[in-house]
C-alpha positions in Angstrom: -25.5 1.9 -28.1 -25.4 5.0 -30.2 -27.2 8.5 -30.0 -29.1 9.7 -32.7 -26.8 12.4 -33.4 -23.6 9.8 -33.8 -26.0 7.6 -35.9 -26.0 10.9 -38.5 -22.6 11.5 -38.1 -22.2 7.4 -39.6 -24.4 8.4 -41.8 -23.1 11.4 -43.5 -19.6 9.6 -43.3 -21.5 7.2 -45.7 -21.9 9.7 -47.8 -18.6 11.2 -48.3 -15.9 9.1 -49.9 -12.8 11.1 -50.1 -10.9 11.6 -46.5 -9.7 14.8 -46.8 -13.2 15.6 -47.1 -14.1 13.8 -43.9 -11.3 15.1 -41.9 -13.0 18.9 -43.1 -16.3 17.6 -42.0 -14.9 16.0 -38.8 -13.0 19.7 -38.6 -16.0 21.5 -39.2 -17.8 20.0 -36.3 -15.3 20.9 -34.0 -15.8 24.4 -35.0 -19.0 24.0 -34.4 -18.4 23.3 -30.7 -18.5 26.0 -28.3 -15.1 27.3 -27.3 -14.1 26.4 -23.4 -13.7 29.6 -21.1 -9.9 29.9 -19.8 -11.1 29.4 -16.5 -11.9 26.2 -17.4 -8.6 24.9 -19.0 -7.1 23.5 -15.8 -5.0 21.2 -14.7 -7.9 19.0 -13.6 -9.9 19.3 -17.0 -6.8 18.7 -19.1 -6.7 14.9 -20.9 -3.5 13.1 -20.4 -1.8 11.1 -23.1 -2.5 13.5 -26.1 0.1 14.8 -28.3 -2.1 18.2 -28.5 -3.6 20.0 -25.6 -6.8 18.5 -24.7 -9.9 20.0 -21.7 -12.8 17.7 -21.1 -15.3 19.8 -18.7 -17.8 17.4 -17.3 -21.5 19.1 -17.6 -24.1 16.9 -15.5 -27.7 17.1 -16.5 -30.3 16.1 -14.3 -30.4 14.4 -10.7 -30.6 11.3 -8.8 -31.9 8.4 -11.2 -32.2 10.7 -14.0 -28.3 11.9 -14.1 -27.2 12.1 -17.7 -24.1 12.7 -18.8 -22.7 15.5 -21.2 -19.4 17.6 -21.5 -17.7 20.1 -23.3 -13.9 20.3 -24.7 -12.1 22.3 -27.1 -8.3 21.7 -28.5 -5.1 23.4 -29.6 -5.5 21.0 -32.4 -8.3 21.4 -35.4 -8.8 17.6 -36.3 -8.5 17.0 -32.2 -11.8 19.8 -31.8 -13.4 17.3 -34.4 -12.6 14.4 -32.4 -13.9 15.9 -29.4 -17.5 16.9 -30.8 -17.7 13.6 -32.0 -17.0 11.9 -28.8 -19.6 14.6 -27.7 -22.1 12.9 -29.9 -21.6 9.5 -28.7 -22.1 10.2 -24.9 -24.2 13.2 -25.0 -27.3 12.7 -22.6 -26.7 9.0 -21.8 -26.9 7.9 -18.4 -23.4 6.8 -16.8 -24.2 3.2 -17.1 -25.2 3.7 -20.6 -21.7 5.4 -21.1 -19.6 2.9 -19.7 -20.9 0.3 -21.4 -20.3 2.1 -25.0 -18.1 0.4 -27.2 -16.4 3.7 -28.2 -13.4 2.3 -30.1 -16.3 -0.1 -31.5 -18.2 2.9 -32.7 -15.1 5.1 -34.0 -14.4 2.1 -36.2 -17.9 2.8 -37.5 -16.5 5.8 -39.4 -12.9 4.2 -40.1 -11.6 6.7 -38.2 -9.3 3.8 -36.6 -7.5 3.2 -39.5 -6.9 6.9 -40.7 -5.2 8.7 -37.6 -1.6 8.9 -36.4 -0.6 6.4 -33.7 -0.3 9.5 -31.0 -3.8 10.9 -32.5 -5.1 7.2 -32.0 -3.8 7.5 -28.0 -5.1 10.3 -27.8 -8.7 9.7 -29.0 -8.3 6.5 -26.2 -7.1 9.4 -23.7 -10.4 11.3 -24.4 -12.6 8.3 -24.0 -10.7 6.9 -20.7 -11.1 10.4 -19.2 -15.2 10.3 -20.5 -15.2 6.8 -18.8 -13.6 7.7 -15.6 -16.6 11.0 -15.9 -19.0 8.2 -15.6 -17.6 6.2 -13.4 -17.3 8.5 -10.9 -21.3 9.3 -11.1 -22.2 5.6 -10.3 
């Protein structure tokens, strides 16, 4: 299960057929995500296992049987920001059930994004999920 705004992210990637030109786009919507306040880059919002530095900050919209998840992050790291408002895509607004049971290394693979990032870029990105998991987990 995909969002709508991951489907035209798959979409667009579609579309462009040179990488550097989707690493800018995957770049670009980074940039696009709102920058974390320093309060918030904490030890407790920090992602473990990246090579860059990494904050996750939970957001939960809603209550009781309408929970939804969302969450914001931002990173020292350009093509990392980009990883992060993708991820943002995936899971924004699903339910925690719903985001547990994503596929997210099934849907990354969607946009080839497997094959094209470093081995610690590649942790990382399974850093960033397992924390987005754990997020979810925790709201059950």
């Amino acid at each position: 299960m995909a969002t709508a705004r991951f489907e035209e992210i798959v979409e667009d990637f579609d579309f462009i057929d040179d990488w550097e030109d989707r690493y800018r786009y995957v770049i670009d919507l980074g940039k696009k995500m709102p920058p974390l306040d320093e309060s918030q880059k904490i030890p407790a919002t920090k992602v473990l296992g990246c090579a860059s530095q990494v904050w996750i900050v939970p957001e939960i919209l809603g209550e009781g049987a309408d929970i939804r998840i969302s969450f914001q992050g931002e990173s020292d790291a350009m093509i990392v920001g980009g990883l992060i408002a993708v991820l943002h895509a995936l899971y924004d607004g699903l339910r925690p059930s719903e985001a547990i049971d994503v596929d997210a290394q099934a849907e990354m693979g969607r946009l080839g994004l497997d094959q094209h990032l470093s081995s610690q870029r590649s942790n990382g990105l399974r850093a960033m999920i397992q924390r987005i998991r754990q997020i979810s987990n925790a709201l059950l």
